[in-house]
NULOMAR-719424 format. One record per residue: x, y, z of N, C-alpha, C in turn; residue number from 1; chain. Coordinates in pm, 1 decimal, decimal comma. Example, Ala and Ser with C-alpha at 12.3 -4.5 7.8 and 13.67 -1.06 7.14 Angstrom:
BEGIN
1319,0;-569,0;780,0;1230,0;-450,0;780,0;1320,0;-330,0;780,0;1;A
1285,0;-225,0;708,0;1367,0;-106,0;714,0;1290,0;3,0;787,0;2;A
end
This chain:
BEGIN
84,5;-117,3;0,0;0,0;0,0;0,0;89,2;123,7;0,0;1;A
8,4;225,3;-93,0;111,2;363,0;-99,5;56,2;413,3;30,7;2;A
180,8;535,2;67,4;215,7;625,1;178,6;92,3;688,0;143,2;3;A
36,8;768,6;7,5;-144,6;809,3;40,2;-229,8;777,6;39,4;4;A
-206,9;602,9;-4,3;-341,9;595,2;-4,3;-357,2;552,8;171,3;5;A
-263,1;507,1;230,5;-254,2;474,4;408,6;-298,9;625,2;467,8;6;A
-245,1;731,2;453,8;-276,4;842,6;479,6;-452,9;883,5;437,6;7;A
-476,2;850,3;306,4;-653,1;866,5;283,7;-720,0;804,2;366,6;8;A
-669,1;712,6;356,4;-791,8;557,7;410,1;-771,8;639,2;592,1;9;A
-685,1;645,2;636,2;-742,7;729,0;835,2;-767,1;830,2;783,6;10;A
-778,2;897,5;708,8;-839,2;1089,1;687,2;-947,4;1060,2;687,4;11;A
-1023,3;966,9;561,5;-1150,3;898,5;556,3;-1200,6;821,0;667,1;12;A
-1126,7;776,4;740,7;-1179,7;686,4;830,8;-1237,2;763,6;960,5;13;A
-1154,9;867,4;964,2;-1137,1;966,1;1087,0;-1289,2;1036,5;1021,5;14;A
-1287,6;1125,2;962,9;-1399,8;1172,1;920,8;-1504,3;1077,7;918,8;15;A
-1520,9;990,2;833,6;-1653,9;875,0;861,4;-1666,7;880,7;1018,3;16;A
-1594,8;823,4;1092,7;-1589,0;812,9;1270,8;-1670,8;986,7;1309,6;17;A
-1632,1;1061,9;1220,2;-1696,4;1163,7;1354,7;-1835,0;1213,2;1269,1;18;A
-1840,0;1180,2;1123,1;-2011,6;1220,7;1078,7;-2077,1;1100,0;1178,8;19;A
-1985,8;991,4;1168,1;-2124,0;873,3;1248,7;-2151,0;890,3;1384,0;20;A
-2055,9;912,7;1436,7;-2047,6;1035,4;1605,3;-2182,7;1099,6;1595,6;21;A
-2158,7;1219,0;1508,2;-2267,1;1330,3;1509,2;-2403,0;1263,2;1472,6;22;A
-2425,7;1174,8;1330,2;-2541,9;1186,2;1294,6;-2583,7;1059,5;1427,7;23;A
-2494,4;981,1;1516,5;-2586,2;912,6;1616,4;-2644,4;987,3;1782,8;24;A
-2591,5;1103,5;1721,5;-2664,2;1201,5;1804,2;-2795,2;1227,5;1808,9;25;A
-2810,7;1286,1;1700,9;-2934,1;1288,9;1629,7;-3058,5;1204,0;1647,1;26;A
-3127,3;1149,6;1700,7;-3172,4;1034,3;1764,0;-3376,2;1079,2;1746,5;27;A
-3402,2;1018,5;1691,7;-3563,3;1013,1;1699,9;-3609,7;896,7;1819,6;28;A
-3650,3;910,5;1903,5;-3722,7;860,8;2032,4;-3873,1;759,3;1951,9;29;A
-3824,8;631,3;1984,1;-3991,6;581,8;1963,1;-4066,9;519,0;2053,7;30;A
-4190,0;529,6;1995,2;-4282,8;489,4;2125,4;-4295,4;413,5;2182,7;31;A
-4212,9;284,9;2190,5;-4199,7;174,6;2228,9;-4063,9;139,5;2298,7;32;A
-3967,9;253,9;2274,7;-3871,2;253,7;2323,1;-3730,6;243,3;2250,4;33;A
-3658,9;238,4;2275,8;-3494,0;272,6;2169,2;-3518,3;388,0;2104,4;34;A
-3422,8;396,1;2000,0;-3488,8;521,6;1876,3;-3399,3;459,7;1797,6;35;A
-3402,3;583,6;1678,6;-3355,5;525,8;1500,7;-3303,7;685,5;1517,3;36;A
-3168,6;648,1;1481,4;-3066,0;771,9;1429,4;-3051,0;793,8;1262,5;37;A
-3007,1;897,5;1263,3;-3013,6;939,8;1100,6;-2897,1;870,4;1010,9;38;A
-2937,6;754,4;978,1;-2866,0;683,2;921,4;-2689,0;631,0;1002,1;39;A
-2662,3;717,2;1129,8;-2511,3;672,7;1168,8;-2496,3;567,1;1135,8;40;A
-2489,1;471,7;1105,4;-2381,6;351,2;1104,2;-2344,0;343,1;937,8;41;A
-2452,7;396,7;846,4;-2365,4;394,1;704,7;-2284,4;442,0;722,1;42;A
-2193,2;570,5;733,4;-2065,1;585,8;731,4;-1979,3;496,0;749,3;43;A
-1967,4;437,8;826,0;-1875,1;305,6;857,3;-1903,5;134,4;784,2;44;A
-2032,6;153,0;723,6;-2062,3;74,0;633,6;-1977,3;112,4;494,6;45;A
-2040,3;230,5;442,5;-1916,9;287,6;341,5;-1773,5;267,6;340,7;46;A
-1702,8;318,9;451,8;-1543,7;268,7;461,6;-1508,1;140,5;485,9;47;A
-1594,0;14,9;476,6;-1580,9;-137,4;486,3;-1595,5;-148,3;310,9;48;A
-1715,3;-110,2;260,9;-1689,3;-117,5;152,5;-1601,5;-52,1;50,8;49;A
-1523,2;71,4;83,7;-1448,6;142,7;33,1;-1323,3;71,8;25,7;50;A
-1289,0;78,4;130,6;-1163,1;-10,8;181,4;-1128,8;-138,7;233,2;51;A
-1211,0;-225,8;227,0;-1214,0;-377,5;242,6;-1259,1;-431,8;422,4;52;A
-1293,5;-518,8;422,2;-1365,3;-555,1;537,2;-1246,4;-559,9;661,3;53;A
-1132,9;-570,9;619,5;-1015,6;-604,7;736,3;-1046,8;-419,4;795,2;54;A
-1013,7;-352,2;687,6;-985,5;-209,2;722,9;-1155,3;-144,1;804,8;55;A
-1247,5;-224,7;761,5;-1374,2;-159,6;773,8;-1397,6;-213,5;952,2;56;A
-1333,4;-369,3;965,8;-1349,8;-413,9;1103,6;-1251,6;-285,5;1231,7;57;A
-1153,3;-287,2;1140,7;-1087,1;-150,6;1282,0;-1110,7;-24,9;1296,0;58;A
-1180,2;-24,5;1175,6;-1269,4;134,7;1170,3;-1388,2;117,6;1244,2;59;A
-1444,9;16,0;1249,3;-1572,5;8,2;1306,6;-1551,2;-4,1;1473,0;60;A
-1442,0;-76,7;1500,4;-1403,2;-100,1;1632,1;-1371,7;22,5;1664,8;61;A
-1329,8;145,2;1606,0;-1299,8;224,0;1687,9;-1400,2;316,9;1711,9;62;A
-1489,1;334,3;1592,2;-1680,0;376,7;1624,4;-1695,9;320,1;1745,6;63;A
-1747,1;179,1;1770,7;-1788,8;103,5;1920,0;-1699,0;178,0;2019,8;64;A
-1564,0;202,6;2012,3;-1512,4;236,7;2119,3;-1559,5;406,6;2188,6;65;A
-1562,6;489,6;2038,8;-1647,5;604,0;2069,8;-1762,3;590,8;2122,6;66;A
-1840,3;518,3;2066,5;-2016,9;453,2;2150,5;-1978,4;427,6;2289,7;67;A
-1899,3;403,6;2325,1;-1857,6;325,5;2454,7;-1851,1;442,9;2558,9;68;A
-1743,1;487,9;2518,4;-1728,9;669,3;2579,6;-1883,9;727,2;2579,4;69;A
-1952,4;772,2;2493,7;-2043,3;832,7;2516,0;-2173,3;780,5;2548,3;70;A
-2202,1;640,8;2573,7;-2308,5;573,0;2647,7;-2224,1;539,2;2796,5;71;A
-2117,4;569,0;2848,1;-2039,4;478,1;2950,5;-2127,0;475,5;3081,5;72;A
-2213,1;547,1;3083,7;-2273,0;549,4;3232,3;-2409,1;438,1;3189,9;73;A
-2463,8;351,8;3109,1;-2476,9;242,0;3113,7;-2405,7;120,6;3104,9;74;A
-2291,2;144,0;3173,6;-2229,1;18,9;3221,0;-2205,4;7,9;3376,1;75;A
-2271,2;179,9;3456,4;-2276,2;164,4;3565,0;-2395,7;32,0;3639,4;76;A
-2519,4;35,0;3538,1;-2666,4;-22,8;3577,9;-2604,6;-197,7;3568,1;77;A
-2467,2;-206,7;3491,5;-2455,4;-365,4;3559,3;-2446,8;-395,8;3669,0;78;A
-2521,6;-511,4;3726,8;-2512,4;-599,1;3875,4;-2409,9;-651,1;3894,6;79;A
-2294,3;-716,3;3802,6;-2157,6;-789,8;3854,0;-2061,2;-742,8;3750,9;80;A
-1959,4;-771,0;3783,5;-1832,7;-746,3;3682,8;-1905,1;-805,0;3538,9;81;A
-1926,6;-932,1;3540,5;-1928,4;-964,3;3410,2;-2062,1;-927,2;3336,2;82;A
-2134,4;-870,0;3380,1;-2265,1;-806,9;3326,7;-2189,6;-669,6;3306,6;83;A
-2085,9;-584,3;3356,2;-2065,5;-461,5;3281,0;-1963,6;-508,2;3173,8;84;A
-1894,5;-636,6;3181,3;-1827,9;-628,4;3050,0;-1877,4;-733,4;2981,4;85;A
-2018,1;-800,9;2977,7;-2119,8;-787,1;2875,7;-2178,8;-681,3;2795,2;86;A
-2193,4;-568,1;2877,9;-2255,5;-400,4;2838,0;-2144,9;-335,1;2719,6;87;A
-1993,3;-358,1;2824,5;-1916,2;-301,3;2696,1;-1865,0;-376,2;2575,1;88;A
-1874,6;-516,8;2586,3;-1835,6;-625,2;2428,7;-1994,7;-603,3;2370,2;89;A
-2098,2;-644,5;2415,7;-2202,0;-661,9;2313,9;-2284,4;-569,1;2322,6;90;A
-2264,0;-456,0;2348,8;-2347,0;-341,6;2338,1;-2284,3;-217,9;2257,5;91;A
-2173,5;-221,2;2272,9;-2103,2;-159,5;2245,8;-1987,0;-166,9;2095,6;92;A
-1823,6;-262,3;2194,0;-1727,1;-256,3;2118,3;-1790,5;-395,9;1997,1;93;A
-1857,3;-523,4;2015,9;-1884,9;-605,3;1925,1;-1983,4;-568,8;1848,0;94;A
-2103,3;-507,6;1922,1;-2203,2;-469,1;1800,8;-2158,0;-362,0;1735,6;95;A
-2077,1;-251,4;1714,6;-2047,1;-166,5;1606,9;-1951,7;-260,3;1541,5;96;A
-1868,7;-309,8;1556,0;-1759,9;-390,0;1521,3;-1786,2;-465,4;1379,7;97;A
-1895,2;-534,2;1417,6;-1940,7;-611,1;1320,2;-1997,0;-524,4;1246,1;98;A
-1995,0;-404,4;1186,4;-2036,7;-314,8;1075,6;-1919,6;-349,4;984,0;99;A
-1785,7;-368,7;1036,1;-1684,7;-339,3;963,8;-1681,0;-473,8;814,2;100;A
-1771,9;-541,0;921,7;-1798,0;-723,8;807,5;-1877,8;-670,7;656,7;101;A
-1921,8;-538,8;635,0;-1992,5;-508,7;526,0;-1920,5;-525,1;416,3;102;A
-1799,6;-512,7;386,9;-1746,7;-513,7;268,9;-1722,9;-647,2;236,5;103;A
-1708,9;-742,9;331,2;-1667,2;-867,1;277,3;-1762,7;-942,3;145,5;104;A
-1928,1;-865,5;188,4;-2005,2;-915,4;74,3;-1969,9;-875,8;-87,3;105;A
-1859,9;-778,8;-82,9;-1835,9;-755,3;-218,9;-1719,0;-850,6;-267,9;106;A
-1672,3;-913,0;-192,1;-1601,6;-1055,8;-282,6;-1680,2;-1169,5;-295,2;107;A
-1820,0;-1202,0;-219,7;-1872,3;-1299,7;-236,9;-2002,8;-1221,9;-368,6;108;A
-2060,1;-1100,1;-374,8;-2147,3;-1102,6;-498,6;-2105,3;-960,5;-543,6;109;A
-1939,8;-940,9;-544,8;-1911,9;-809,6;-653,1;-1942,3;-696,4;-597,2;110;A
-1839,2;-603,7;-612,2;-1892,0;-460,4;-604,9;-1989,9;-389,8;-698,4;111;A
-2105,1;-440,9;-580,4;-2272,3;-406,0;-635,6;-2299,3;-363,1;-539,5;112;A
-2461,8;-310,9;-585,0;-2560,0;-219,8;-511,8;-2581,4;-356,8;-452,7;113;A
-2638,7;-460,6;-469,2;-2664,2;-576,9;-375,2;-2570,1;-591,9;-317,8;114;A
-2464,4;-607,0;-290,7;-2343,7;-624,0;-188,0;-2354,3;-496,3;-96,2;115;A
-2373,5;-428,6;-181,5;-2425,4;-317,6;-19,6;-2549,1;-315,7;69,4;116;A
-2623,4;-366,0;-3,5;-2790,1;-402,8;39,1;-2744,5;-526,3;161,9;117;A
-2693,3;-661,8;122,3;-2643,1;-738,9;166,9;-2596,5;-698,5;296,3;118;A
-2476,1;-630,9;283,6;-2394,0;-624,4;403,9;-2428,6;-530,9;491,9;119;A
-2527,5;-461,1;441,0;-2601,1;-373,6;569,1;-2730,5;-471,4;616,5;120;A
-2785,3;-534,4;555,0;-2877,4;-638,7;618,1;-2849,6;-719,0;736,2;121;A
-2678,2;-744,6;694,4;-2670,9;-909,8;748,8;-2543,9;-849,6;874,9;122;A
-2507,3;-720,3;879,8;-2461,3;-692,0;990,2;-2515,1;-643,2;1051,8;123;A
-2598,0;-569,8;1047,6;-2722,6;-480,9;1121,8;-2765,5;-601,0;1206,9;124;A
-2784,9;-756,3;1145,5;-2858,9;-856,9;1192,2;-2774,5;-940,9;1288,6;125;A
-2680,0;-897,2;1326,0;-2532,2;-926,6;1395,6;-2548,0;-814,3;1490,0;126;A
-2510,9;-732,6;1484,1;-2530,4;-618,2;1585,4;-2683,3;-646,9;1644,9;127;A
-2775,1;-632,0;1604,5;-2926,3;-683,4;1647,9;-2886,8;-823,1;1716,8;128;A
-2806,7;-907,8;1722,0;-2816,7;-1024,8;1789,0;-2729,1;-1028,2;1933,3;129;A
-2617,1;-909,8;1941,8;-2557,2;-853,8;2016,7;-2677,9;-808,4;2126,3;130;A
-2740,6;-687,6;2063,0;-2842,3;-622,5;2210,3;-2967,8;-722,4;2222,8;131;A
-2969,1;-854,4;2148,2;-3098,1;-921,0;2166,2;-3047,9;-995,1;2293,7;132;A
-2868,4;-1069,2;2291,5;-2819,5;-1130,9;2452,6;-2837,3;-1009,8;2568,7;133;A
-2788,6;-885,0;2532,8;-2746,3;-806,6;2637,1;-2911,9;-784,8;2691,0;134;A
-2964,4;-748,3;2614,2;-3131,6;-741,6;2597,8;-3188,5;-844,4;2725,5;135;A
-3184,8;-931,1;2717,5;-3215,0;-1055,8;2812,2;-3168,7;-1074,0;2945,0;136;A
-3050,7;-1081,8;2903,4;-2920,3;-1104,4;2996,9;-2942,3;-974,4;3137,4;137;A
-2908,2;-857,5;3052,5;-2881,5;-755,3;3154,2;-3000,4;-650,4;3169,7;138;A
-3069,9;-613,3;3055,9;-3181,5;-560,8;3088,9;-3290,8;-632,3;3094,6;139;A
-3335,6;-717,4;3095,5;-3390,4;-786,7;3120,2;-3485,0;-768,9;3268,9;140;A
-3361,0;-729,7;3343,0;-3431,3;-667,3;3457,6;-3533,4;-615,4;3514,5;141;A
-3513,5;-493,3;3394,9;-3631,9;-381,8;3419,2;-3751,4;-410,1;3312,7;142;A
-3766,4;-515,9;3244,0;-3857,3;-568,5;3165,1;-3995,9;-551,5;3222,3;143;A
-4091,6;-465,5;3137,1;-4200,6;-430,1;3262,2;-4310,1;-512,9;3207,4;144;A
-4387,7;-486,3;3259,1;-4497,3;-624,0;3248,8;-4626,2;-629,1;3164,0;145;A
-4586,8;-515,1;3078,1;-4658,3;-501,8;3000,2;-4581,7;-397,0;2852,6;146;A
-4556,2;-454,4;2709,6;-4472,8;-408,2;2662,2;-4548,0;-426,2;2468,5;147;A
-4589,5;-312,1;2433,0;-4632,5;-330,8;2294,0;-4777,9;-388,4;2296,8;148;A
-4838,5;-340,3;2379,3;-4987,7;-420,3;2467,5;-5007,5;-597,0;2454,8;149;A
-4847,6;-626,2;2468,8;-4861,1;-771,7;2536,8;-4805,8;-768,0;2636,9;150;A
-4847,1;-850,4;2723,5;-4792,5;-882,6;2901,1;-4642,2;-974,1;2831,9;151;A
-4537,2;-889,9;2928,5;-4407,5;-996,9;2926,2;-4378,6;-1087,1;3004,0;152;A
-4332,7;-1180,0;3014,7;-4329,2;-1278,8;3085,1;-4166,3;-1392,8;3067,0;153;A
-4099,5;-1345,3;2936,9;-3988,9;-1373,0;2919,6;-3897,5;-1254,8;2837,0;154;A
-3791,5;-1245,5;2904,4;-3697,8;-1163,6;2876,1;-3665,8;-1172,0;2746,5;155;A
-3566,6;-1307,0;2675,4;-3576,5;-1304,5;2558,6;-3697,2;-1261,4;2444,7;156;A
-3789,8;-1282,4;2465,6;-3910,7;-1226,7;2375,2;-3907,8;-1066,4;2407,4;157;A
-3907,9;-1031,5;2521,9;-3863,0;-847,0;2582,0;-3801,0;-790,2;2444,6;158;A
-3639,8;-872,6;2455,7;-3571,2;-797,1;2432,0;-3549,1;-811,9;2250,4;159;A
-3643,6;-892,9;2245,9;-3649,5;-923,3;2107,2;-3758,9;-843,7;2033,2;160;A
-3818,1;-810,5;2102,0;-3919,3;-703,6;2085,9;-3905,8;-572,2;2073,5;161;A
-3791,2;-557,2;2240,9;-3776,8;-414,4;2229,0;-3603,2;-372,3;2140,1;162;A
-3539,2;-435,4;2112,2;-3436,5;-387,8;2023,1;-3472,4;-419,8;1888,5;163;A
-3559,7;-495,2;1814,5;-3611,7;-570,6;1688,8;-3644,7;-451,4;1652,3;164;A
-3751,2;-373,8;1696,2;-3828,9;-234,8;1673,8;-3735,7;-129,8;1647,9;165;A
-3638,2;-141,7;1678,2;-3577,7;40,9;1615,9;-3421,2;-31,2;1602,2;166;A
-3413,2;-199,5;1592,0;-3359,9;-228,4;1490,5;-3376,8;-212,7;1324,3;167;A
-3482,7;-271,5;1307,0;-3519,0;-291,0;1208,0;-3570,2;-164,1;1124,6;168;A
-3627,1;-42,2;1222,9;-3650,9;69,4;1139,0;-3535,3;129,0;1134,5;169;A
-3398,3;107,9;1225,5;-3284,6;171,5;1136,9;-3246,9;108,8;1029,6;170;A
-3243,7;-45,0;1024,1;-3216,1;-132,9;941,6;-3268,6;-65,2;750,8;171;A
-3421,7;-45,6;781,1;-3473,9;33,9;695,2;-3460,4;148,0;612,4;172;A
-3419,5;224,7;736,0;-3362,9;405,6;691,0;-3254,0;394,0;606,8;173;A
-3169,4;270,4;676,7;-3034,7;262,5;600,5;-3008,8;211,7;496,2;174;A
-3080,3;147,5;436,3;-3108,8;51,1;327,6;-3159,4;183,6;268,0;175;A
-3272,4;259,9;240,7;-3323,1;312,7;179,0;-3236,5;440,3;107,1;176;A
-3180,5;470,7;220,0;-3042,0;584,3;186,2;-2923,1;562,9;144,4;177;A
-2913,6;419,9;165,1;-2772,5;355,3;84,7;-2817,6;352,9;-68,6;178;A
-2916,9;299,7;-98,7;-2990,0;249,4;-260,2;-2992,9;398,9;-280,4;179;A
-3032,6;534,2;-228,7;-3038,9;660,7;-302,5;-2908,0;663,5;-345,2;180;A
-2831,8;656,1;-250,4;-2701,0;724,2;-290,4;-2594,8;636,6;-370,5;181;A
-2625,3;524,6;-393,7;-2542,1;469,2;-443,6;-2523,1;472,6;-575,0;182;A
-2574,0;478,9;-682,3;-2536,9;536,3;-824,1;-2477,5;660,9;-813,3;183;A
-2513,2;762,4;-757,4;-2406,3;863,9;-747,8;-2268,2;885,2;-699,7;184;A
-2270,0;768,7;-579,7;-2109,1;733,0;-498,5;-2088,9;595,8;-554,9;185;A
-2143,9;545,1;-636,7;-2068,6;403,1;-694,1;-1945,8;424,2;-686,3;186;A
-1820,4;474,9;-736,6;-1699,3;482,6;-792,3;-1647,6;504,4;-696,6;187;A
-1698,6;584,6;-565,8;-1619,9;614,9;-434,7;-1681,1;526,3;-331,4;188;A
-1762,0;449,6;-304,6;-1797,8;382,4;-270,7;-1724,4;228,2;-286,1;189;A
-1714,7;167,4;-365,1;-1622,1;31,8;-439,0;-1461,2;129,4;-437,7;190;A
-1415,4;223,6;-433,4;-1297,4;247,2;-395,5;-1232,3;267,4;-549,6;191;A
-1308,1;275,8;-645,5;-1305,5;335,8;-771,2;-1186,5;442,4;-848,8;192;A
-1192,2;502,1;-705,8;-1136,9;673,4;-764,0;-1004,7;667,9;-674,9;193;A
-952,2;540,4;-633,9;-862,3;546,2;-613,2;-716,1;481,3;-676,7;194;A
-588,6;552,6;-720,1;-505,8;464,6;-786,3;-383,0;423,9;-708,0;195;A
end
């Protein structure tokens, strides 16, 4: 690898890291609980596919590690050591982490609009399986007894309920805004415009 393109790829990476910072600020509240941010995690979907899934996994790890910092006072609400470093591997540093797996779908079906469709599906669905344990496991707790006007009665169904829901409508947002933009960032996107 050349001295710029090593130098692009952290300029890009650094920048992706702090639009996905900001836009997971941004946060719409839903009525059922969690919320759906303005697309944050494509950015770091983009630099997996830009730059290959090895580069997209330590970019993404270092997103989770920012998430980590700025959610850290839910790792106070763990009950034992290993319930707060459940909070910080699967809430945190593993579920962003696994964003970085997006690019790998472009060696198994090509740098395509379906390989991006793909790899935001099927990591989103990885990260979603992350807060569905922590979901159970640790919040589970405060699981109240009545949730989506069904009575709860098991945690796993809770938490499958309550992270599924503003999983899946980010899952949505992001899909929908990746397919806009992607004929226009094709070439920078697949890493195109770089020699």
């Amino acid at each position: 690898m050349r001295k710029t393109n090593a130098t692009r790829m952290l300029t890009e990476s650094a920048l992706f890291i702090a639009v996905a910072t900001v836009l997971s600020l941004i946060k719409i509240d839903l009525p059922f609980g969690g919320g759906v941010t303005i697309v944050s995690m494509l950015p770091i979907v983009l630099i997996s596919h830009r730059w290959g899934w090895k580069w997209g996994l330590l970019t993404a790890f270092a997103y989770g590690a920012v998430q980590l910092l700025l959610g850290l006072d839910n790792v106070g609400y763990a009950g034992s050591f290993m319930m707060a470093l459940g909070i910080i591997l699967l809430d945190y540093l593993i579920a962003y982490t696994v964003l970085g797996l997006s690019g790998a779908f472009d060696h198994v079906l090509g740098k395509t609009r379906v390989s991006l469709a793909a790899g935001i599906a099927v990591t989103f669905a990885l990260r979603f399986c992350c807060h569905l344990i922590t979901g159970a496991w640790i919040w589970g707790v405060w699981m109240p007894e009545s949730f989506m006007n069904m009575t709860m009665t098991n945690p796993w169904f809770y938490s499958f309920l309550y992270n599924g829901w503003y999983m899946l409508a980010e899952l949505v947002l992001t899909e929908v805004v990746a397919m806009l933009i992607y004929a226009p960032l094709k070439k920078y996107i697949h890493g195109e415009d770089v020699r």
